[in-house]
KENUMAR-146064 format. One record per atom (N, C-alpha, C, O, CB): residue number from 1; atom name; z, x, y. Coordinates in nm, 3 decimals. Glycine has a CB too. Layout:
// residues N
+-----+-------+---------+---------+---------+
| num | atomo |      zz |      xx |      yy |
+-----+-------+---------+---------+---------+
| NUM |    CA |       Z |       X |       Y |
...
+-----+-------+---------+---------+---------+
This chain:
// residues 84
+-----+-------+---------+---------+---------+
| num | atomo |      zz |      xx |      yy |
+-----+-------+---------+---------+---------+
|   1 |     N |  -4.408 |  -1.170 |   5.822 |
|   1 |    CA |  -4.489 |  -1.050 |   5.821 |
|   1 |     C |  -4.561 |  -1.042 |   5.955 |
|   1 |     O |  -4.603 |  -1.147 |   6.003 |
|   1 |    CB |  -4.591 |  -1.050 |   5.701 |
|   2 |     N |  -4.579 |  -0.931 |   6.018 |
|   2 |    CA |  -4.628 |  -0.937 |   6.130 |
|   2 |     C |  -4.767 |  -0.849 |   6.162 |
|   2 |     O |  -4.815 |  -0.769 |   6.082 |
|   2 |    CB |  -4.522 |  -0.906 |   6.207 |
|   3 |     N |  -4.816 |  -0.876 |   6.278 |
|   3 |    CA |  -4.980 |  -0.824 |   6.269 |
|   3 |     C |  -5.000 |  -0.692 |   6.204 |
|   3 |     O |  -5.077 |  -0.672 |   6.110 |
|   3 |    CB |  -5.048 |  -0.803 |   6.420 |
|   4 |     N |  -4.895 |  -0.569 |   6.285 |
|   4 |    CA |  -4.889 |  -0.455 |   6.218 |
|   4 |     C |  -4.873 |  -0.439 |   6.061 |
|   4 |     O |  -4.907 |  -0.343 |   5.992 |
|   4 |    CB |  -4.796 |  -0.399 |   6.275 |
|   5 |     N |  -4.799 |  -0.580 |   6.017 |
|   5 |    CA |  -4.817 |  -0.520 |   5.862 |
|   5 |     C |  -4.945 |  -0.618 |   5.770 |
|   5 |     O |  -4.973 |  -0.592 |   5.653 |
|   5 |    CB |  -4.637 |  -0.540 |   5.768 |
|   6 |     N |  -5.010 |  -0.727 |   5.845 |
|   6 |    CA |  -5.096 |  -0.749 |   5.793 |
|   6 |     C |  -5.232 |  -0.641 |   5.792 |
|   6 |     O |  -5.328 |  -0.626 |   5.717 |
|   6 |    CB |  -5.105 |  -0.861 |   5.835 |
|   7 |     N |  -5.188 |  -0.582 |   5.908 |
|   7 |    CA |  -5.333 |  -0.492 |   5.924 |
|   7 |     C |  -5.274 |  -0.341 |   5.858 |
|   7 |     O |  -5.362 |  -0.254 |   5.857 |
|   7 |    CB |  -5.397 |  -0.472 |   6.126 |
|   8 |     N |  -5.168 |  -0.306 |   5.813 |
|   8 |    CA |  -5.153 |  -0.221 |   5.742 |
|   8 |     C |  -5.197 |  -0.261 |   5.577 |
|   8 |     O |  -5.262 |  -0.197 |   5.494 |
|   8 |    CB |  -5.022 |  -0.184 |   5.772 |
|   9 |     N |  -5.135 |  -0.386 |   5.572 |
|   9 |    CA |  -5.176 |  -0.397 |   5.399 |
|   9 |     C |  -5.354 |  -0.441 |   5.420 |
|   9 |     O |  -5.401 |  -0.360 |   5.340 |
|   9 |    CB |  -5.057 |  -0.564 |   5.291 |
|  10 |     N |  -5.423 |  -0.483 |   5.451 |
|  10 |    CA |  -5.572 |  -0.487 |   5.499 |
|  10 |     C |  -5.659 |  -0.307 |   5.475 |
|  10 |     O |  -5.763 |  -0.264 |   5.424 |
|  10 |    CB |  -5.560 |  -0.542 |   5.696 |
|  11 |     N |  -5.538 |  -0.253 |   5.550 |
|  11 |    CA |  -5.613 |  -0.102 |   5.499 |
|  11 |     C |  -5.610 |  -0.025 |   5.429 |
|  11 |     O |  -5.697 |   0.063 |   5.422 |
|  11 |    CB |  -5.618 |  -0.025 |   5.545 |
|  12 |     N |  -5.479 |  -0.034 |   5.331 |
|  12 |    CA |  -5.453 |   0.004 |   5.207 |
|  12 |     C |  -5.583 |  -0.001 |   5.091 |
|  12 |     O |  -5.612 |   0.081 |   5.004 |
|  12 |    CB |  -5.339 |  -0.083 |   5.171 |
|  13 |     N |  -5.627 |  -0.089 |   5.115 |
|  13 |    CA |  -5.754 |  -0.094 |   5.011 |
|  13 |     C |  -5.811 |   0.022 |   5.047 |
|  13 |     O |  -5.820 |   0.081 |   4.939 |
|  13 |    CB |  -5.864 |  -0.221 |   5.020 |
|  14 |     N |  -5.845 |   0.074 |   5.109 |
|  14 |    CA |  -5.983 |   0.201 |   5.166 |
|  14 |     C |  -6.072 |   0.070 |   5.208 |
|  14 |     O |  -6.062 |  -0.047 |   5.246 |
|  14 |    CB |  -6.088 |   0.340 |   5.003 |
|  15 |     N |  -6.187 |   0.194 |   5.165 |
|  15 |    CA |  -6.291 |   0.125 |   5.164 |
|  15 |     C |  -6.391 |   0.020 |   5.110 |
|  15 |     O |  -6.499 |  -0.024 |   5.148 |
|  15 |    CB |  -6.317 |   0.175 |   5.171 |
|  16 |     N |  -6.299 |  -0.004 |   4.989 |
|  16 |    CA |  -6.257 |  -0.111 |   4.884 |
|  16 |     C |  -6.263 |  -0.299 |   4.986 |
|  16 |     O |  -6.308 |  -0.413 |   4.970 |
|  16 |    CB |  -6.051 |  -0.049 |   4.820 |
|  17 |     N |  -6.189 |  -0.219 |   5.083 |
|  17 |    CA |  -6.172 |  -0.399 |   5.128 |
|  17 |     C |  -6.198 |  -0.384 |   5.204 |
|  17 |     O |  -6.124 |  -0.426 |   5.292 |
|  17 |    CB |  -6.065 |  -0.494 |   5.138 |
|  18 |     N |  -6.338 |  -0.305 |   5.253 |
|  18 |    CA |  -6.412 |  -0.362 |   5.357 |
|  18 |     C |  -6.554 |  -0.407 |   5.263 |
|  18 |     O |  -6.620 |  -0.502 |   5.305 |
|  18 |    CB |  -6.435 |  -0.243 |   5.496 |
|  19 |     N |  -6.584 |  -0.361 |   5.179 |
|  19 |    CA |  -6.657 |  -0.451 |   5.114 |
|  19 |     C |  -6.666 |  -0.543 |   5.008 |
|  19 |     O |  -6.601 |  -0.541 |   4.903 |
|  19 |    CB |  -6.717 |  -0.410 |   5.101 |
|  20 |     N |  -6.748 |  -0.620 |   5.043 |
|  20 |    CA |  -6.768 |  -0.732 |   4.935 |
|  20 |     C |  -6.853 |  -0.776 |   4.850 |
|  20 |     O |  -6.960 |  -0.719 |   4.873 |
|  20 |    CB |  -6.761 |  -0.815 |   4.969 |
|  21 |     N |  -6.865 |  -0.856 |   4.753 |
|  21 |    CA |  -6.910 |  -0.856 |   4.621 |
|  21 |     C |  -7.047 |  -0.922 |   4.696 |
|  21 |     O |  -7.050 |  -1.002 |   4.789 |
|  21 |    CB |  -6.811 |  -0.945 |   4.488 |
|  22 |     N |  -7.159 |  -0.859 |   4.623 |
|  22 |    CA |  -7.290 |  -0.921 |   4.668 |
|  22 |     C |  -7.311 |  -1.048 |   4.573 |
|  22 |     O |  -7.395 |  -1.128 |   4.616 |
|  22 |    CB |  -7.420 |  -0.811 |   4.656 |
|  23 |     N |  -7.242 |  -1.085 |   4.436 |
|  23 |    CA |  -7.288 |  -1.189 |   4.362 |
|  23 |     C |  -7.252 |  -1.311 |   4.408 |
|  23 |     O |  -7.145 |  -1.325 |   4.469 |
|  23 |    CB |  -7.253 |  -1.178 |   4.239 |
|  24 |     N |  -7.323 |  -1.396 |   4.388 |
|  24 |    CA |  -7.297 |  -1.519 |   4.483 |
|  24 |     C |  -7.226 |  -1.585 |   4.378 |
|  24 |     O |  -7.265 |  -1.579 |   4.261 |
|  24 |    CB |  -7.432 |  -1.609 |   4.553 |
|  25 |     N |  -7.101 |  -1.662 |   4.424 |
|  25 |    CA |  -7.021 |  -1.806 |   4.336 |
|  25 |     C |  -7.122 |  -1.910 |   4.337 |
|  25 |     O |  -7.215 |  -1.933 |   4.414 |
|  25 |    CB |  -6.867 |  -1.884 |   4.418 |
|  26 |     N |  -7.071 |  -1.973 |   4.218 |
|  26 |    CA |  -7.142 |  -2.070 |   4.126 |
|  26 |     C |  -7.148 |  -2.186 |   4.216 |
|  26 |     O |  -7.030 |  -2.220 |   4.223 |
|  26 |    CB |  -7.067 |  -2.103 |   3.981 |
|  27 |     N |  -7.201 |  -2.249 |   4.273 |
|  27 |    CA |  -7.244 |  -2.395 |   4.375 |
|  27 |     C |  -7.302 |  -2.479 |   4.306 |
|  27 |     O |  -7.406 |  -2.446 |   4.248 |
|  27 |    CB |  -7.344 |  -2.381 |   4.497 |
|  28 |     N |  -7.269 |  -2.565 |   4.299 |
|  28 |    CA |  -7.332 |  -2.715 |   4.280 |
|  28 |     C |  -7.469 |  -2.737 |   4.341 |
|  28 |     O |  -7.490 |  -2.727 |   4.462 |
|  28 |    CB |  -7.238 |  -2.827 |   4.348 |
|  29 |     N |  -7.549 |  -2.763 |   4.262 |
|  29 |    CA |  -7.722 |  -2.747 |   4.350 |
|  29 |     C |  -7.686 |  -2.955 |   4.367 |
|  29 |     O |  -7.621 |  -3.040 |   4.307 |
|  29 |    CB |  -7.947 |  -2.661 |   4.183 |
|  30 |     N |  -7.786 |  -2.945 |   4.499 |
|  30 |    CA |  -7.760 |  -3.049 |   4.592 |
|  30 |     C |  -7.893 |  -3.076 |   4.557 |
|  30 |     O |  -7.983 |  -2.992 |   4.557 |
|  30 |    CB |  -7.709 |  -3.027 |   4.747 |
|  31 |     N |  -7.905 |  -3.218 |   4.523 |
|  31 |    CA |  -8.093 |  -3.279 |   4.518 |
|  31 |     C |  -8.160 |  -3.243 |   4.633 |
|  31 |     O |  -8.233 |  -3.154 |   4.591 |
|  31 |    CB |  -8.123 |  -3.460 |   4.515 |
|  32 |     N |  -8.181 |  -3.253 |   4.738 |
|  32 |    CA |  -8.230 |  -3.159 |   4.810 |
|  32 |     C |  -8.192 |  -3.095 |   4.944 |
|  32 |     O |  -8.184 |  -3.154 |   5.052 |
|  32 |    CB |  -8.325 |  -3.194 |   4.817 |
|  33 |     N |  -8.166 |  -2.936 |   4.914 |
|  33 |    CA |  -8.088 |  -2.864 |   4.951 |
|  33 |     C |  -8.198 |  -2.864 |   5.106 |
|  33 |     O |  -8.312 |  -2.909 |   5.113 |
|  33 |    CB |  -8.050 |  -2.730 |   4.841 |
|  34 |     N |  -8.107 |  -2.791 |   5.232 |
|  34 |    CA |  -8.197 |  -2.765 |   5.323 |
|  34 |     C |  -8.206 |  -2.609 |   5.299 |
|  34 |     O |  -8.111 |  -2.546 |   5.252 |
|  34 |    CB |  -8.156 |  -2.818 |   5.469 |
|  35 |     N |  -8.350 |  -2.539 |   5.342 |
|  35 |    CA |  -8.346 |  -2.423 |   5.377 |
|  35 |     C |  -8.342 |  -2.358 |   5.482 |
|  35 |     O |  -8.421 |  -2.388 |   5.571 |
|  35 |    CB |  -8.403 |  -2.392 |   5.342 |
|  36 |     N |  -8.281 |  -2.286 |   5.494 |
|  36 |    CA |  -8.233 |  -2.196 |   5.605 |
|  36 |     C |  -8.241 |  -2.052 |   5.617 |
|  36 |     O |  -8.164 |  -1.964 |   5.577 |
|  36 |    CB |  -8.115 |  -2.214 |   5.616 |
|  37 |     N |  -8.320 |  -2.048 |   5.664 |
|  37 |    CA |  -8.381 |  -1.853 |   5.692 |
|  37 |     C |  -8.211 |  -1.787 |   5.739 |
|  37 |     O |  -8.134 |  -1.811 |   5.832 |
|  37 |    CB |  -8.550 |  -1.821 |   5.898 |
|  38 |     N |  -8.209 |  -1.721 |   5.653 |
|  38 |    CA |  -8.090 |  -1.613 |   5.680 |
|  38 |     C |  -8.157 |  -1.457 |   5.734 |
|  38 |     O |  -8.200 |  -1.377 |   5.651 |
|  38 |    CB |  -7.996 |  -1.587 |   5.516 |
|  39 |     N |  -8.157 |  -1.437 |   5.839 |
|  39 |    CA |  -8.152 |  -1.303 |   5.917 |
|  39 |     C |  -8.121 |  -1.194 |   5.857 |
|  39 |     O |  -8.010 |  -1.165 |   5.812 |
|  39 |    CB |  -8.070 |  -1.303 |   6.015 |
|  40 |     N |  -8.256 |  -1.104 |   5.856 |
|  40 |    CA |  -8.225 |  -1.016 |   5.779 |
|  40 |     C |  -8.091 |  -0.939 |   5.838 |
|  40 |     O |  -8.055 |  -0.997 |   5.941 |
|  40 |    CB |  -8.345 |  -0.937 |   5.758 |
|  41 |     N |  -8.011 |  -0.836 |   5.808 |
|  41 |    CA |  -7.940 |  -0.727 |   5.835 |
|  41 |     C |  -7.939 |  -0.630 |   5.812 |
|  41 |     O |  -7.964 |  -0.598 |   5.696 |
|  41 |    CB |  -7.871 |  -0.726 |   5.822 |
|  42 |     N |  -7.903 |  -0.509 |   5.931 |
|  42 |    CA |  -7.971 |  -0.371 |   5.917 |
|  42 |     C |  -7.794 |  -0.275 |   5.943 |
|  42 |     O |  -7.697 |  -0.322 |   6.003 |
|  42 |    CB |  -8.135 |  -0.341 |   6.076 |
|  43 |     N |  -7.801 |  -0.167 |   5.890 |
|  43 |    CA |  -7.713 |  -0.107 |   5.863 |
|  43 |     C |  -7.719 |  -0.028 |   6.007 |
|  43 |     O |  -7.823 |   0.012 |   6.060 |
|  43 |    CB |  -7.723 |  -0.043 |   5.726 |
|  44 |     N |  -7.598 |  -0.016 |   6.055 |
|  44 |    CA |  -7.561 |   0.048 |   6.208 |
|  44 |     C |  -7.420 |   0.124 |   6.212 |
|  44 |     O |  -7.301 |   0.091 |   6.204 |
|  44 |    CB |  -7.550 |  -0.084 |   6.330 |
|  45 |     N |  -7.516 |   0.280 |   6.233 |
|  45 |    CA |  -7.360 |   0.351 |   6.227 |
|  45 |     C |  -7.319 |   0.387 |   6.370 |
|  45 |     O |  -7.389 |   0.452 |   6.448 |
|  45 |    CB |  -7.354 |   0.502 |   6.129 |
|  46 |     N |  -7.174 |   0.328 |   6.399 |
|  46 |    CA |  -7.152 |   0.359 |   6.576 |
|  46 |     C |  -7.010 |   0.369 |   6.579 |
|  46 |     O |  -6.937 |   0.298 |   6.511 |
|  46 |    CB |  -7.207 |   0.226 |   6.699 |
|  47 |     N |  -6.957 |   0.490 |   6.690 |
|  47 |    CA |  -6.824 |   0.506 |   6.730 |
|  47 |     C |  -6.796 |   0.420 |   6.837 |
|  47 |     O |  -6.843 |   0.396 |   6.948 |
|  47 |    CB |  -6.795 |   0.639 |   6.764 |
|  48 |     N |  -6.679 |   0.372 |   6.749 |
|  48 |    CA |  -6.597 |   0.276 |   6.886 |
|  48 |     C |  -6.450 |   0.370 |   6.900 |
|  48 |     O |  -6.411 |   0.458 |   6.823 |
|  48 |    CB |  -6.546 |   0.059 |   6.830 |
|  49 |     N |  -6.383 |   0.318 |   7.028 |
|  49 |    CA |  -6.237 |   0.371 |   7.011 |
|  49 |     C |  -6.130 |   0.298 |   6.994 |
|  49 |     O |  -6.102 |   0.187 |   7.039 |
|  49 |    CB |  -6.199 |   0.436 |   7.105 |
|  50 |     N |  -6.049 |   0.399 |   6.898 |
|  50 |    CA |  -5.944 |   0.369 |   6.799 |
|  50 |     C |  -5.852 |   0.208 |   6.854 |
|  50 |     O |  -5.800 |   0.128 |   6.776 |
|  50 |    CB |  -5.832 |   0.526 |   6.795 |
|  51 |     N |  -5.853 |   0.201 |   6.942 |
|  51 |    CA |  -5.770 |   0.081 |   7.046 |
|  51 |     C |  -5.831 |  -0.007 |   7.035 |
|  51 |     O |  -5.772 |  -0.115 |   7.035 |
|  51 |    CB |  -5.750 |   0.093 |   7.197 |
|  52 |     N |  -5.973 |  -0.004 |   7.022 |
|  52 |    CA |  -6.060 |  -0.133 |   7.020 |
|  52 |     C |  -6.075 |  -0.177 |   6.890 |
|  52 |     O |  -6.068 |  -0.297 |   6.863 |
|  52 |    CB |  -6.198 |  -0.117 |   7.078 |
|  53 |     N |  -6.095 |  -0.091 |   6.809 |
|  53 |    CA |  -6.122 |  -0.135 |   6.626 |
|  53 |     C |  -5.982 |  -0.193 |   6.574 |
|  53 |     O |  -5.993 |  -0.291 |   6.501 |
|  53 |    CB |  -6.164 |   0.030 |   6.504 |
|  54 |     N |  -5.856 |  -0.151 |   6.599 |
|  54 |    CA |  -5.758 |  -0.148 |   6.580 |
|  54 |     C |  -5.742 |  -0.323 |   6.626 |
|  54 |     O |  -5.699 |  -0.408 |   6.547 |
|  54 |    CB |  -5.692 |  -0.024 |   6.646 |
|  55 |     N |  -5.790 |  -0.354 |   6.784 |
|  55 |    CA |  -5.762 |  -0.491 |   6.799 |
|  55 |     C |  -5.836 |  -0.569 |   6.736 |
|  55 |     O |  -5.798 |  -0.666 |   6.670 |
|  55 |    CB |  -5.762 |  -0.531 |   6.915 |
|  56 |     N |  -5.981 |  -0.523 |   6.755 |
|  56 |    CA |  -6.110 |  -0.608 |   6.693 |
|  56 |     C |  -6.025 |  -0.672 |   6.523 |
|  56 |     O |  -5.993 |  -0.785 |   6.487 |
|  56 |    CB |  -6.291 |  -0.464 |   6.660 |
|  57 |     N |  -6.016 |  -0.561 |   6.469 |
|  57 |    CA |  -5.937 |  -0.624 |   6.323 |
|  57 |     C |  -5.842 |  -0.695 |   6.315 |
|  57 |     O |  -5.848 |  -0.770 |   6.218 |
|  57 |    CB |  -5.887 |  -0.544 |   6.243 |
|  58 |     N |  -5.697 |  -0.711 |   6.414 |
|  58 |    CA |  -5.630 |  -0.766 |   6.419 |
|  58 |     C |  -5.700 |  -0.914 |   6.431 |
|  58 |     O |  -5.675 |  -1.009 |   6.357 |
|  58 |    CB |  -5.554 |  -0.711 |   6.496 |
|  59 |     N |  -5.792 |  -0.911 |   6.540 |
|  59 |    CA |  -5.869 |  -1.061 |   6.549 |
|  59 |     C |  -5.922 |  -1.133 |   6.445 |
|  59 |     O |  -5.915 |  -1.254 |   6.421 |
|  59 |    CB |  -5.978 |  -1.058 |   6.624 |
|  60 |     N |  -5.993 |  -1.020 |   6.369 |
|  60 |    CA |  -6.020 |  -1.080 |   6.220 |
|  60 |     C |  -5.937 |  -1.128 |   6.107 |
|  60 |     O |  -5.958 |  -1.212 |   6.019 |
|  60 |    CB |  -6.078 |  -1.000 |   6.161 |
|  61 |     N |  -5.846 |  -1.056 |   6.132 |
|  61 |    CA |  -5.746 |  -1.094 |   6.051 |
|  61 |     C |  -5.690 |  -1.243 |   6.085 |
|  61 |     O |  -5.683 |  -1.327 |   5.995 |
|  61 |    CB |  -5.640 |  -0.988 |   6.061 |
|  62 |     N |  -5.649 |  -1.276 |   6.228 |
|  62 |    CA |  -5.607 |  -1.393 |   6.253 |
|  62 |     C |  -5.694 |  -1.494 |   6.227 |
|  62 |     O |  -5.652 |  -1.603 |   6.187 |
|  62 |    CB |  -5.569 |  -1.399 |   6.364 |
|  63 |     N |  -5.822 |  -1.470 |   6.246 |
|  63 |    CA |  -5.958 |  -1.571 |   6.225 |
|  63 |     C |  -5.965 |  -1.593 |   6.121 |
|  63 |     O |  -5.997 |  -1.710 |   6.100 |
|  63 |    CB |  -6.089 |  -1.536 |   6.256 |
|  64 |     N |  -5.940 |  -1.490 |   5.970 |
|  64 |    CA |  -5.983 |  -1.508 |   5.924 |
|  64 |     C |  -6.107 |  -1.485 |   5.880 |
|  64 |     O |  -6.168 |  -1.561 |   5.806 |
|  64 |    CB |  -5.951 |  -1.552 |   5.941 |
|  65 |     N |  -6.164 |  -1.340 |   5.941 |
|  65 |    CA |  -6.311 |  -1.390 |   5.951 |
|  65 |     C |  -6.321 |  -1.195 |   5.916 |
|  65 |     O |  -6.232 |  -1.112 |   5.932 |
|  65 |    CB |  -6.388 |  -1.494 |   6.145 |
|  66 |     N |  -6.449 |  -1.178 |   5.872 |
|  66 |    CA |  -6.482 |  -1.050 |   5.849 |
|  66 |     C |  -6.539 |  -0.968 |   5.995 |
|  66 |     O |  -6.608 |  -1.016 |   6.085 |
|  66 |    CB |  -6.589 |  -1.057 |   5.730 |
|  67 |     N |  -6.481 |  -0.817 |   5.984 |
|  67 |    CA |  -6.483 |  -0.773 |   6.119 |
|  67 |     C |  -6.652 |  -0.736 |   6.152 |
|  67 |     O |  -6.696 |  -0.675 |   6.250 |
|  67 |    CB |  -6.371 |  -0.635 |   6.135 |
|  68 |     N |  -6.708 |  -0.781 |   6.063 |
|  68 |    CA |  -6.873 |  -0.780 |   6.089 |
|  68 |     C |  -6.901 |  -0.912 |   6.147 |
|  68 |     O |  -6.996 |  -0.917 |   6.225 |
|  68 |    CB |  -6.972 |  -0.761 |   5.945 |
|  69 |     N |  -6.843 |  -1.006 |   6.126 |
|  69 |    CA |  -6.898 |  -1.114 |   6.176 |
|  69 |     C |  -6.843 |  -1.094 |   6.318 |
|  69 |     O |  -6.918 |  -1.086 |   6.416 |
|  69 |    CB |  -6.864 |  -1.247 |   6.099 |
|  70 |     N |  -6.683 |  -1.085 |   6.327 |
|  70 |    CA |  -6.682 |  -1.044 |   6.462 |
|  70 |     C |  -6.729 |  -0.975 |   6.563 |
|  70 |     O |  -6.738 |  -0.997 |   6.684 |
|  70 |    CB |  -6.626 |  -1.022 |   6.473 |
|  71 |     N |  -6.763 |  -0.870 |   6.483 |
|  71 |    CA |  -6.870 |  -0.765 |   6.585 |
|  71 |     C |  -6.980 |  -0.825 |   6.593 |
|  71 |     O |  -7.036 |  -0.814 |   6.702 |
|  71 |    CB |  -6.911 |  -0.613 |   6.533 |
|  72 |     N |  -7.047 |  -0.903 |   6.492 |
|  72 |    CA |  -7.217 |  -1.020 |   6.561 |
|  72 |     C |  -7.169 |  -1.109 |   6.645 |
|  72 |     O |  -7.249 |  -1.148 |   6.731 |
|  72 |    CB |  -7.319 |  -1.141 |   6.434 |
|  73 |     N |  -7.073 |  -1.150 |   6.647 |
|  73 |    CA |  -7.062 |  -1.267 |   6.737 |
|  73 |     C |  -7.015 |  -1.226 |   6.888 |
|  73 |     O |  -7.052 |  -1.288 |   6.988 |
|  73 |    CB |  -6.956 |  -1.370 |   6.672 |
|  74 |     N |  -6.952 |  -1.142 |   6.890 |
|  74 |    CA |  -6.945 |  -1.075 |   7.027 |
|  74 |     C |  -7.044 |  -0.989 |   7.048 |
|  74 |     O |  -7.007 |  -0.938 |   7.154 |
|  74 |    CB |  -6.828 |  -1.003 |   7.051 |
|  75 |     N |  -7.158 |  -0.932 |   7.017 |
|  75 |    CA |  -7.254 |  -0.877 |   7.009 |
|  75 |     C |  -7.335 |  -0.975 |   7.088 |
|  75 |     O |  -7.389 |  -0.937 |   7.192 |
|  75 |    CB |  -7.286 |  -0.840 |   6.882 |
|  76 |     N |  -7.351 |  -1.139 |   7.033 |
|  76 |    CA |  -7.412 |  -1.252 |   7.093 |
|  76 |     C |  -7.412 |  -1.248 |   7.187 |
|  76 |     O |  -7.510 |  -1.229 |   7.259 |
|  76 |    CB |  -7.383 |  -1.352 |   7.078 |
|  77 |     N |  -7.278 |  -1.268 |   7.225 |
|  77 |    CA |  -7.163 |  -1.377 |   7.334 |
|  77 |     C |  -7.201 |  -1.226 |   7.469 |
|  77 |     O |  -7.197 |  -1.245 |   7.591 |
|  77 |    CB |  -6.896 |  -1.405 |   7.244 |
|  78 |     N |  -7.225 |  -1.123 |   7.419 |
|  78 |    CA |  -7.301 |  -1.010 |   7.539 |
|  78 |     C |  -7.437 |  -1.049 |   7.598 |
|  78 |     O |  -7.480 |  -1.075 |   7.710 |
|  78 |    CB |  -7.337 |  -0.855 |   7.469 |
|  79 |     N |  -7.487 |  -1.042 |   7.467 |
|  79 |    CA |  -7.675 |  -1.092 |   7.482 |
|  79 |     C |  -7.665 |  -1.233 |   7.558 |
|  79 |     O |  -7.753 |  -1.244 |   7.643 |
|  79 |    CB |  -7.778 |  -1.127 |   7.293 |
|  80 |     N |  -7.618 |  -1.292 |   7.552 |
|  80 |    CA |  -7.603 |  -1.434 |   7.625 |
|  80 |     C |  -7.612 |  -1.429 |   7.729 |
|  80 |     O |  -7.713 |  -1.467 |   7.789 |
|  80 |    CB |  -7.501 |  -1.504 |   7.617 |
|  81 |     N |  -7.461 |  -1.358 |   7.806 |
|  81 |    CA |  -7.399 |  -1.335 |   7.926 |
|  81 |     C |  -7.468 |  -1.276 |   8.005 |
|  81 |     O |  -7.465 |  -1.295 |   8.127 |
|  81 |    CB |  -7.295 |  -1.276 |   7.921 |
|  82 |     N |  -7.581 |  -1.154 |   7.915 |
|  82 |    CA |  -7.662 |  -1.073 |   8.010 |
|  82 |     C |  -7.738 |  -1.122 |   8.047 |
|  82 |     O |  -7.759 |  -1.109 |   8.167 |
|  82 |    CB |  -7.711 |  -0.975 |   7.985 |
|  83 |     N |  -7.830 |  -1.212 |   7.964 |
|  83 |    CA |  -8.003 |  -1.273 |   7.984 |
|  83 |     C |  -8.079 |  -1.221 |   7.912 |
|  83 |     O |  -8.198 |  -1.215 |   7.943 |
|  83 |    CB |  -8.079 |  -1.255 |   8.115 |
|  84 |     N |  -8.022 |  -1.157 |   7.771 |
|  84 |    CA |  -8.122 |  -1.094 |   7.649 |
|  84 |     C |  -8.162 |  -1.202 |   7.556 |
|  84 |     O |  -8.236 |  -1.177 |   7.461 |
|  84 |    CB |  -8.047 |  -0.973 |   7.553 |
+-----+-------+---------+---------+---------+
């Protein structure tokens, strides 16, 4: 199967499979767990072009990884580079 048809069956869902279930899976509680401040997140509506979303997802797809995380992490990897 190749990128074009992983990222075709990826979009078949709609908008279905870009989101995900907010209930959290069942974990094993750890005697004592560490805590870790999780960052809040704020909803951001922005046009990119079609060439770039198109690759950006392909990347996710190979990673493995959700195309939100990819967009924070190159979001970083900017703020870094600049001096923000």
């Amino acid at each position: 199967m190749g990128k074009s048809d992983l990222l075709k069956d990826s979009m078949k869902s709609g908008l279905d499979g870009l989101l995900s279930s907010t209930k959290k899976s069942p974990q094993k509680k750890e005697a004592t767990p560490l805590k870790t401040e999780k960052e809040p997140a704020v909803h951001c509506n922005f046009v990119i072009d079609k060439s770039v979303h198109t690759r950006m997802k392909f990347l996710a797809i190979e990673k493995n990884m959700s195309l939100r995380d990819i967009v924070n992490e190159a979001m970083k990897e900017y703020l870094e580079k600049n001096g923000k």
